[in-house]
N, C-alpha and C positions, 0 to 999 in steps of 0.2 A: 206416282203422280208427277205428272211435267213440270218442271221450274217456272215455267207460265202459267197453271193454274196456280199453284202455289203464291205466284205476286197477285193474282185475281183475288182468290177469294181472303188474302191479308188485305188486300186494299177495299174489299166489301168492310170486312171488318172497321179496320181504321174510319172508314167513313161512318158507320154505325154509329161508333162511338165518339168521334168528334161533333154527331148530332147530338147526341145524348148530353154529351159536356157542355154543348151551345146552348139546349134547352135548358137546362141546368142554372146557367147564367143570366140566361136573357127572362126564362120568371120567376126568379126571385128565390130561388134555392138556396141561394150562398146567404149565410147570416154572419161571417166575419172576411177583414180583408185579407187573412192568410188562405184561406178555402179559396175569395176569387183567383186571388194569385196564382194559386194551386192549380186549378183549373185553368189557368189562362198560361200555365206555363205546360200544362199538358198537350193542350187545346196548339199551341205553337210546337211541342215538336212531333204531335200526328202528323202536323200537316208538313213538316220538314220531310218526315220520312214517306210520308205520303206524294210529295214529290221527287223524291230519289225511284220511289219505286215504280213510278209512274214513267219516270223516262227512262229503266232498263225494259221497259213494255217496247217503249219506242223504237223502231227501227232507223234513223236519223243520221244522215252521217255528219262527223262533226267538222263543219270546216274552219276556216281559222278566220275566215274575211269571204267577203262578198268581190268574186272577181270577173270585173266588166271589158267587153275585147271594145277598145274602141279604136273602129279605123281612121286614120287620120288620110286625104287627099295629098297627095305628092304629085 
């Protein structure tokens, strides 16, 4: 299997379960504030890794600054 499906169907996953963990939260699943925590600390680094993984997807090249030609009249 390619190293590109490979980051697909993790990040299918990740996203699964970042919904699961959402729904989780948002109706009333959690009955103490170490579970929300729990969850809310899960919940933060899916979505970390889910943005790392997200811009090795990317093909972008990195530049250091935005560089403008401006001609000046002489």
């Amino acid at each position: 299997m390619q190293l590109e499906n490979v980051i697909k169907r993790l990040l299918k996953f990740i996203n699964t379960r970042i919904e699961a963990l959402s729904i989780t939260v948002t109706s009333g699943g959690v009955d103490n504030m170490e579970k929300y925590q729990y969850i809310i600390g899960q919940i933060t680094a899916l979505e970390a890794t889910r943005q790392e993984l997200s811009n090795l997807l990317e093909n972008k090249e990195q530049n250091e600054g935005t560089v403008i030609d401006i001609k000046t009249k002489q």
